[in-house]
Backbone bond lengths (Angstrom), bond angles and torsions (degrees), N, CA, C in turn:
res aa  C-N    CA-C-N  psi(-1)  N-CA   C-N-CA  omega(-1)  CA-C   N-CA-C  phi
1 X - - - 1.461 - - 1.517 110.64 -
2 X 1.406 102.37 -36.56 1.643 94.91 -170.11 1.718 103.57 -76.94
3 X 0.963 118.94 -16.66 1.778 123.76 172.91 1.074 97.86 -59.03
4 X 1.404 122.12 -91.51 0.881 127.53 167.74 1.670 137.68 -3.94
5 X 0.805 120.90 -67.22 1.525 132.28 165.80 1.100 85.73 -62.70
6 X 1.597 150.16 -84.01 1.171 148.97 -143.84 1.877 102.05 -41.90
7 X 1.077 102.65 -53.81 1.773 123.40 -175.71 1.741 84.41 -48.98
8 X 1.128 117.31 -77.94 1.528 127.72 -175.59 1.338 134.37 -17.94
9 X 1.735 89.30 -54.90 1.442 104.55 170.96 1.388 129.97 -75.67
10 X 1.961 111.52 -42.88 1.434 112.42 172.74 1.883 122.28 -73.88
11 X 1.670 116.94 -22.38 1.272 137.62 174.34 1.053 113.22 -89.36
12 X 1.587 122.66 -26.96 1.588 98.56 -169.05 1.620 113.64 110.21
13 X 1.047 134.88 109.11 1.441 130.09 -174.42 1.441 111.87 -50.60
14 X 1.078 129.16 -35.22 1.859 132.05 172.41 1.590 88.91 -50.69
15 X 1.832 155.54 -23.95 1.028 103.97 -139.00 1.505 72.35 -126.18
16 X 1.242 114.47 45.72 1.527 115.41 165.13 1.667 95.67 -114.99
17 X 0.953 118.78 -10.51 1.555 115.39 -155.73 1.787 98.97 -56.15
18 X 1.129 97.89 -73.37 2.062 109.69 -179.85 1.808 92.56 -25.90
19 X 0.992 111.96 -53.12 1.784 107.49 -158.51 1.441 95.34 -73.48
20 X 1.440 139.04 -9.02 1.419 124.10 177.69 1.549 105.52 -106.91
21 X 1.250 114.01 -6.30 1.355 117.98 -166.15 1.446 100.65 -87.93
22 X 1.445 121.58 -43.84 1.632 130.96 169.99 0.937 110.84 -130.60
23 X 1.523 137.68 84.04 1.190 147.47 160.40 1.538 131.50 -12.82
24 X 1.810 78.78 -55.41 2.132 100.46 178.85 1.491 107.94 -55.58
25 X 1.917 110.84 -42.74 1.518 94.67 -155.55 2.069 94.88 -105.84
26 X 1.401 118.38 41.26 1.567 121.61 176.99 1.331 94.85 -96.36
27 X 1.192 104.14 128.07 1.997 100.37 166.12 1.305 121.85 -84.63
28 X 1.317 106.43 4.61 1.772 113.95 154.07 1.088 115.20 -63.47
29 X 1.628 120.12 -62.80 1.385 138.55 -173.76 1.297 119.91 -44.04
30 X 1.777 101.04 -61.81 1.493 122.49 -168.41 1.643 109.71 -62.13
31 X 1.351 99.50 -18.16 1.842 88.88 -177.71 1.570 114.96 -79.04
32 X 1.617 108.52 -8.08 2.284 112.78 170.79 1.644 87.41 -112.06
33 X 1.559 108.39 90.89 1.601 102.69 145.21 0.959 124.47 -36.93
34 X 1.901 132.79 -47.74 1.063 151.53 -136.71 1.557 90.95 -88.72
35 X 1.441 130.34 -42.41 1.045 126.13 -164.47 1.751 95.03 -87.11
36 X 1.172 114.02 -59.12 1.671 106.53 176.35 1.591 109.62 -35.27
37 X 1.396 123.43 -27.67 1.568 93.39 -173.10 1.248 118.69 -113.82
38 X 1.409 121.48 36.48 1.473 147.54 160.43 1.501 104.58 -104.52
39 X 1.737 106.97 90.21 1.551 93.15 -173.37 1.501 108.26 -82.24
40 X 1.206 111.91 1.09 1.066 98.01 -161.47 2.265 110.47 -104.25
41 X 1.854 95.91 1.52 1.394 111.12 148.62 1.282 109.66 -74.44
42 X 1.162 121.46 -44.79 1.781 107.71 -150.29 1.455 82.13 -73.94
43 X 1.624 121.74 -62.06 1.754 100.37 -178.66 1.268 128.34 -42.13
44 X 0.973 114.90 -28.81 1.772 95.40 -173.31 1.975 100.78 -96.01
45 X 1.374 125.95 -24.41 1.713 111.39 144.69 1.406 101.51 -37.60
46 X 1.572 117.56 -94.31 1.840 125.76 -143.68 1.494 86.35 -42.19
47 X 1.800 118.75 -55.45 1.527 92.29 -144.80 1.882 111.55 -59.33
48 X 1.239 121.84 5.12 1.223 109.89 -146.83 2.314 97.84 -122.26
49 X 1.329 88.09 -19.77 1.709 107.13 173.16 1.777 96.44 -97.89
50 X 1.490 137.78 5.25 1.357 138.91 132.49 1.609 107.00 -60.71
51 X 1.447 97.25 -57.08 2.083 90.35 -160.19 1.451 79.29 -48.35
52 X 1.516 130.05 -84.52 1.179 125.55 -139.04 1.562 123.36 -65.37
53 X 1.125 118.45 -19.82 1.677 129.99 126.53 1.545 125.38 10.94
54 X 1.926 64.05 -89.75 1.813 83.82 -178.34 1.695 123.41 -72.26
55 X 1.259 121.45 -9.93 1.341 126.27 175.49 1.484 105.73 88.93
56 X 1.789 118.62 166.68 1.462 110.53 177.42 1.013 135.81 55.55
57 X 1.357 101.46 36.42 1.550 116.80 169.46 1.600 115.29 -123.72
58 X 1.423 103.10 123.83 1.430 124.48 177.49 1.359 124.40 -49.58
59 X 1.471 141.20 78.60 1.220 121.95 -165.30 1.438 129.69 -67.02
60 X 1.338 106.56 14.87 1.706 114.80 170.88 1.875 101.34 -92.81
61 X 1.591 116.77 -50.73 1.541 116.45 161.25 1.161 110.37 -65.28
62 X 1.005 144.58 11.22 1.706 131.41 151.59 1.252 126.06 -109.49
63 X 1.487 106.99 -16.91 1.538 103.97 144.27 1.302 136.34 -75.34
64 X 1.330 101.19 -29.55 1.959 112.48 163.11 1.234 111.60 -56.83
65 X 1.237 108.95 -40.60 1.790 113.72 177.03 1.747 123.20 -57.39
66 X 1.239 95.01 -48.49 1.580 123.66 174.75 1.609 99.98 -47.92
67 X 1.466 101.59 -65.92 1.384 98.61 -160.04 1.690 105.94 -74.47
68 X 1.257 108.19 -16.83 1.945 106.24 -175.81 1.268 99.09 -68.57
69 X 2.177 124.70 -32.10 1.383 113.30 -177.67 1.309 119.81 -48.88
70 X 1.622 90.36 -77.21 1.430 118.11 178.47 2.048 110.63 -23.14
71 X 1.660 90.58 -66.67 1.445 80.77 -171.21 1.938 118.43 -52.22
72 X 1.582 112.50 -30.04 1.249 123.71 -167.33 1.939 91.65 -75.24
73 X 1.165 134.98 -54.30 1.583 140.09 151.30 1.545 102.21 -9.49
74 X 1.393 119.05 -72.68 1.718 118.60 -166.92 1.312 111.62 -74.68
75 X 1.627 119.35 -19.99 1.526 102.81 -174.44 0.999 103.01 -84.25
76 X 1.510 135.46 -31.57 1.490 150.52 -176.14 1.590 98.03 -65.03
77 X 1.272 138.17 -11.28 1.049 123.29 170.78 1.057 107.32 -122.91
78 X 1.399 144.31 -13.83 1.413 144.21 149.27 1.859 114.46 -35.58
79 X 1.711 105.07 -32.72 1.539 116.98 -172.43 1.799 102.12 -54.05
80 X 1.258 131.32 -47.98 1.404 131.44 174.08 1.150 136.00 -74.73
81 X 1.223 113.88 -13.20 1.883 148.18 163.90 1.168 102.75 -91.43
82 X 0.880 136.58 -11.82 1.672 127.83 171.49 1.722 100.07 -110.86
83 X 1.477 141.45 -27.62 1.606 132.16 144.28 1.588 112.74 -59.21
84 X 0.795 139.61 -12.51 1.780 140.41 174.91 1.217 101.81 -91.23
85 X 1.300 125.42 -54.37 1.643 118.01 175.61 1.167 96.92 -75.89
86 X 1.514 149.51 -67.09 1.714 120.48 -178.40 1.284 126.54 -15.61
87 X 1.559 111.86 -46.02 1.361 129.36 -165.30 1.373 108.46 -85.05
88 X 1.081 128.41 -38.61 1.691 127.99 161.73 1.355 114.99 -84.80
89 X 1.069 131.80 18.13 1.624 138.63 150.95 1.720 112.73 -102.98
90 X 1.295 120.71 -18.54 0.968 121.84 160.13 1.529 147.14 -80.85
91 X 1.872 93.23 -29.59 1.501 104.88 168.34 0.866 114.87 -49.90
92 X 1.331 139.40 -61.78 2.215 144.04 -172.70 1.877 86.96 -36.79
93 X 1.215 123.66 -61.21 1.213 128.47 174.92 1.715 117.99 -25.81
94 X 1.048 106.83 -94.63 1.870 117.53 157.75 0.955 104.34 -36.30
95 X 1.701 160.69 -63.29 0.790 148.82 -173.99 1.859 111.24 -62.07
96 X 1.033 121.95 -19.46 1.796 129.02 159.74 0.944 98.91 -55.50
97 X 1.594 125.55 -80.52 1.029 145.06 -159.67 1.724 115.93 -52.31
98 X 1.321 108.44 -14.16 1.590 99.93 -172.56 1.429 80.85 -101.36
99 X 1.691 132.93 -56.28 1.225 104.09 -179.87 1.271 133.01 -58.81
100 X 1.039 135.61 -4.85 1.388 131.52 162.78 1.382 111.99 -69.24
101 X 1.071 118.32 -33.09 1.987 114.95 -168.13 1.496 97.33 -98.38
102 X 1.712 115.99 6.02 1.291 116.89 166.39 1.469 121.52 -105.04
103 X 1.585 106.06 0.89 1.267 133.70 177.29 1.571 121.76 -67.66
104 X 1.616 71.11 -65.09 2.092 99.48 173.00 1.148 107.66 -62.77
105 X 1.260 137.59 -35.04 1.350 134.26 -144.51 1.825 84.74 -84.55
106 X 1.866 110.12 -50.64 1.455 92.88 -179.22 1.198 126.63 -92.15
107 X 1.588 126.33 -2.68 2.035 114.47 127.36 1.015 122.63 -28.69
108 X 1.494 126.37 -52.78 1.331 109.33 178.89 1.227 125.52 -91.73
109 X 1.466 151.82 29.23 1.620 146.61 -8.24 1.072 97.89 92.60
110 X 1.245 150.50 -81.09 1.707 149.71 -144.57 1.503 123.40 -31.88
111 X 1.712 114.36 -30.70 1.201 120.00 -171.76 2.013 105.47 -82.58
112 X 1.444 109.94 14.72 1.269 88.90 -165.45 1.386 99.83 -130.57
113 X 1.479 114.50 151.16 1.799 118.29 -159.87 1.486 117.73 -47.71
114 X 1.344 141.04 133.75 0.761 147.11 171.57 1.966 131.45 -23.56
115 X 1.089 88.46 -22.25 1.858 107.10 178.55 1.301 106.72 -86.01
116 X 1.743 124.68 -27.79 0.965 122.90 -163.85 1.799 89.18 -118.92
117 X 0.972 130.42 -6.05 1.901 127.81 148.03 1.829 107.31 -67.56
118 X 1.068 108.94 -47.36 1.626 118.65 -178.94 1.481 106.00 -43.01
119 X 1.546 112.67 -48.28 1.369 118.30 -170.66 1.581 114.59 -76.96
120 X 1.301 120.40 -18.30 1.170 123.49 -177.83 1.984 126.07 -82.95
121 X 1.652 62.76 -25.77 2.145 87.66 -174.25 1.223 90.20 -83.64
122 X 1.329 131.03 -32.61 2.042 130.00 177.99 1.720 95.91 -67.43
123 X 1.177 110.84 -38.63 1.782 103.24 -177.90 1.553 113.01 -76.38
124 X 0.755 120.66 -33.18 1.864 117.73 165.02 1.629 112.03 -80.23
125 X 1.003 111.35 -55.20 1.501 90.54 168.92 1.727 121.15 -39.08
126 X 1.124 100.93 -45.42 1.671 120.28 -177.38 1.738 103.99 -37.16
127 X 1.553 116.57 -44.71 1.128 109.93 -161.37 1.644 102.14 -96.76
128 X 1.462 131.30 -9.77 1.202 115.14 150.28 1.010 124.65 -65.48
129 X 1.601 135.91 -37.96 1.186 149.70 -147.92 2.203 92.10 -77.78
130 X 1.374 103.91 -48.89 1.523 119.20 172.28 1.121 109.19 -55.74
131 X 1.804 128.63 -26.33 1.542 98.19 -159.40 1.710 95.26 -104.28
132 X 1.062 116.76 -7.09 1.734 119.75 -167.45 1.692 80.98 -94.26
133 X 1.585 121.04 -72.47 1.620 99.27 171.85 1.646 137.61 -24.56
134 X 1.467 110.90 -28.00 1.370 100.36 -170.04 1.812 97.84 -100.92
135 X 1.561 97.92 -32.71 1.434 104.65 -173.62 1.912 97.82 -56.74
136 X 1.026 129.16 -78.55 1.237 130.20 -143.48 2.089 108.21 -94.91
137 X 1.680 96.09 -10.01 1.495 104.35 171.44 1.377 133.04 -89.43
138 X 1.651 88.24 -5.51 1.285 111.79 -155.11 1.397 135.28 -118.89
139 X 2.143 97.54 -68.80 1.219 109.14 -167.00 1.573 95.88 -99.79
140 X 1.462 107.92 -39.91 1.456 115.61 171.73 1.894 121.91 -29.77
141 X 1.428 99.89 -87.93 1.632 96.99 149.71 1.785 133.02 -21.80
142 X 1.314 102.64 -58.99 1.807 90.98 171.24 1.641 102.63 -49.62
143 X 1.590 112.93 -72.19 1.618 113.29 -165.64 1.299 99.38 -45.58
144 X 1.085 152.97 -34.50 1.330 144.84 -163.92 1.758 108.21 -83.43
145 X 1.040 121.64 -35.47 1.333 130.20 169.41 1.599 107.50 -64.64
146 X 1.249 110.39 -63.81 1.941 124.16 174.64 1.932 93.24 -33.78
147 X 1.294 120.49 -51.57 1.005 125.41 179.74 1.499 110.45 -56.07
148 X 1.005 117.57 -78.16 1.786 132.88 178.98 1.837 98.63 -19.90
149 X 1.487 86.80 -61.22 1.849 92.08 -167.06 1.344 136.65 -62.88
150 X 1.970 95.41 -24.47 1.568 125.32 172.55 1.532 104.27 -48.44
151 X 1.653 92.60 -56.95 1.608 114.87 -156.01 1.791 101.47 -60.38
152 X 1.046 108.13 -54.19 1.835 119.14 160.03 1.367 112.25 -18.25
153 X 1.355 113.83 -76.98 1.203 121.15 -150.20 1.833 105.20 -77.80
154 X 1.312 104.90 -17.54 1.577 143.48 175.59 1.989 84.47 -57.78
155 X 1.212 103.47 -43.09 1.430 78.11 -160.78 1.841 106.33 -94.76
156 X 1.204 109.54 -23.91 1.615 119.67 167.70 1.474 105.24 -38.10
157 X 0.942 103.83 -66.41 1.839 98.77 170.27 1.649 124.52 -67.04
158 X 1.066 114.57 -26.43 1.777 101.55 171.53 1.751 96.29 -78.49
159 X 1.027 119.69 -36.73 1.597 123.77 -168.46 2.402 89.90 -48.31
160 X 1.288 94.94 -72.14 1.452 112.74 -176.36 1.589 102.70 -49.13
161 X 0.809 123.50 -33.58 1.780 118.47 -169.39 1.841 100.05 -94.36
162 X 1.310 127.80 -28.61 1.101 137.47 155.07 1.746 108.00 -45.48
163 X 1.062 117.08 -59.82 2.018 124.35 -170.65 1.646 83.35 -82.88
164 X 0.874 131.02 -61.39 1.555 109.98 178.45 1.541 141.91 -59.23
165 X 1.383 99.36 8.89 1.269 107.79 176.76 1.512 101.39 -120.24
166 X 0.898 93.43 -27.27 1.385 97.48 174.88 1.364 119.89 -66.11
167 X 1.278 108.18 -16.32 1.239 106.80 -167.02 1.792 115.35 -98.57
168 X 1.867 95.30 -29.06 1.496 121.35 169.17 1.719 107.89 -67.63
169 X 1.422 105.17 9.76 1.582 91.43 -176.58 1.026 76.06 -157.22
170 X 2.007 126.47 80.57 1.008 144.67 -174.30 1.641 143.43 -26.63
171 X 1.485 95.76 39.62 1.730 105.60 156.55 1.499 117.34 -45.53
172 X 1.400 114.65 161.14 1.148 124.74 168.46 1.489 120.19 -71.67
173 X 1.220 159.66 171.41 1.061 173.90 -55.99 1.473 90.59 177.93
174 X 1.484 98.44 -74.91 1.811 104.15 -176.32 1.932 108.49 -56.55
175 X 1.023 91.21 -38.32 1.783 90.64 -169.83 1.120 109.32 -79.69
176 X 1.472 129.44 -22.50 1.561 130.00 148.61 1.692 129.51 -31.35
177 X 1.154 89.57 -58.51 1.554 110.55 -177.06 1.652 123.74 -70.39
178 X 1.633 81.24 -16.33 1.630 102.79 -177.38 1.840 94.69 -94.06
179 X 0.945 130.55 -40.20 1.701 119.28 174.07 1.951 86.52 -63.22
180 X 1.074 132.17 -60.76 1.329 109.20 -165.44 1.037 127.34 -47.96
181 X 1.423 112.59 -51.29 1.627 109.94 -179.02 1.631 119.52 -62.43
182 X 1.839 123.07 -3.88 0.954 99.84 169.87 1.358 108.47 -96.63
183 X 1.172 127.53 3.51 1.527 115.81 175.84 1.731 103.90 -91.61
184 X 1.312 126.66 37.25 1.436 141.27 178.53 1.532 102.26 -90.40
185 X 1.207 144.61 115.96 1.456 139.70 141.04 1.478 102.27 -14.65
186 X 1.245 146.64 172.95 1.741 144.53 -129.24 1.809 70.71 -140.25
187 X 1.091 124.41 -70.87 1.686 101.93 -160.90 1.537 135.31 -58.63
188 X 1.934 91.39 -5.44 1.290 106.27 171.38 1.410 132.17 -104.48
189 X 1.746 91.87 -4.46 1.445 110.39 -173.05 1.518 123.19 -79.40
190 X 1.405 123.23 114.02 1.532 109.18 -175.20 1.075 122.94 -77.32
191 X 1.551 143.17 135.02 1.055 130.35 160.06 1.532 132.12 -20.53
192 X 1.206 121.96 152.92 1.675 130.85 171.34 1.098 102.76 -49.83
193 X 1.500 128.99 -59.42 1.336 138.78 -162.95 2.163 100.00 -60.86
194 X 1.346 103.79 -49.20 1.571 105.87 -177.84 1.294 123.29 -57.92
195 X 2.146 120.81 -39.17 0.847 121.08 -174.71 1.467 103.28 -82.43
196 X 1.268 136.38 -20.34 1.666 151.12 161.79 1.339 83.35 -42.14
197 X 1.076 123.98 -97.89 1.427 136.25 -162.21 1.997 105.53 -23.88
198 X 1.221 91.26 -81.27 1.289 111.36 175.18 1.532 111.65 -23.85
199 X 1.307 113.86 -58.27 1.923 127.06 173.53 1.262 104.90 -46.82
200 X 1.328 111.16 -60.32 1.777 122.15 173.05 1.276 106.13 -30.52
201 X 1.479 129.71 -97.76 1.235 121.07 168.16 1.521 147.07 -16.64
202 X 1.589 104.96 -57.73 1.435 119.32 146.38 1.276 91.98 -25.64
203 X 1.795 134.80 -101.10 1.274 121.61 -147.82 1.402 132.00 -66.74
204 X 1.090 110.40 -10.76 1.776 124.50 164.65 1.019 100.49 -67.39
205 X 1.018 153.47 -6.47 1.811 133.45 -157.37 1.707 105.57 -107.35
């Protein structure tokens, strides 16, 4: 981002255009694989280094915009995190349900010695004991992770819409990048001194 803008500011916003138009073949772009293969980062960057591109754009409606993505981004991924937790709120369920038909089975059972009733009441229990195990050992944990990672990527885009606004309400390049990194979760966040560093390089290259 900070290239980028940097390009922007000393060239002129037209001479970013080629690098938003094909991402793959910008030699800005191509130097974060990592970012090229999140298409769905680089779209919501290009689409938003177009508005400002194109001129006449409101930076109060392009933050409304920003935030209608983003939020429409998390619910769209909330849709599969909310079937994983269905499904681990339901196991304790199935797991009822098998002990009960493991219940009946030894009601109807009664005529036979007690050692061999013992074993039957251990087999229905079995399938509660399975469904709270898988529910809360299991499926619970994944949805909760699906969650963790949503929330992550949740922040890649406020981080980017942070330096881009910043930038539509004419910060510098460096001071852009500096509202981004504080909208970083803390274990991802680099120090002042790192992203300094980091700029340094940027301009040597």
């Amino acid at each position: 981002m900070f290239e980028v803008l940097s390009k922007a500011r000393k060239e002129g916003l037209m001479s970013i255009e080629a690098d938003i138009e094909d991402t793959h073949a910008s030699p800005i772009f191509s130097k974060y694989p990592k970012i090229l293969s999140d298409h769905h980062v680089v779209d919501f960057i290009s689409d938003y280094l177009r508005m400002m591109v194109s001129g006449n754009i409101n930076p109060m409606e392009m933050e409304n915009l920003m935030d209608l993505e983003i939020e429409t981004h998390h619910t769209e991924g909330h849709a599969p995190i909310s079937a994983v937790q269905g499904l681990a709120d339901g196991m304790p369920a199935f797991g009822i349900v098998a002990a009960v038909m493991g219940v009946v089975h030894v009601m109807e059972s009664l005529f036979l010695p007690p050692s061999q009733l013992g074993i039957l009441i251990a087999h229905a229990l079995v399938g509660t004991f399975l469904g709270i195990l898988l529910s809360y050992g299991f499926v619970a944990p994944i949805a909760a992770a699906m969650t963790h990672r949503l929330e992550d990527e949740a922040v890649i885009y406020k981080s980017i819409k942070m330096i881009l606004m910043a930038s539509v309400n004419g910060a510098a390049p460096q001071a852009c990048v500096e509202f981004g990194r504080k909208a970083l979760f803390s274990p991802d966040r680099p120090s002042f001194a790192e992203l300094e560093e980091h700029i340094k390089q940027a301009r040597s290259k």
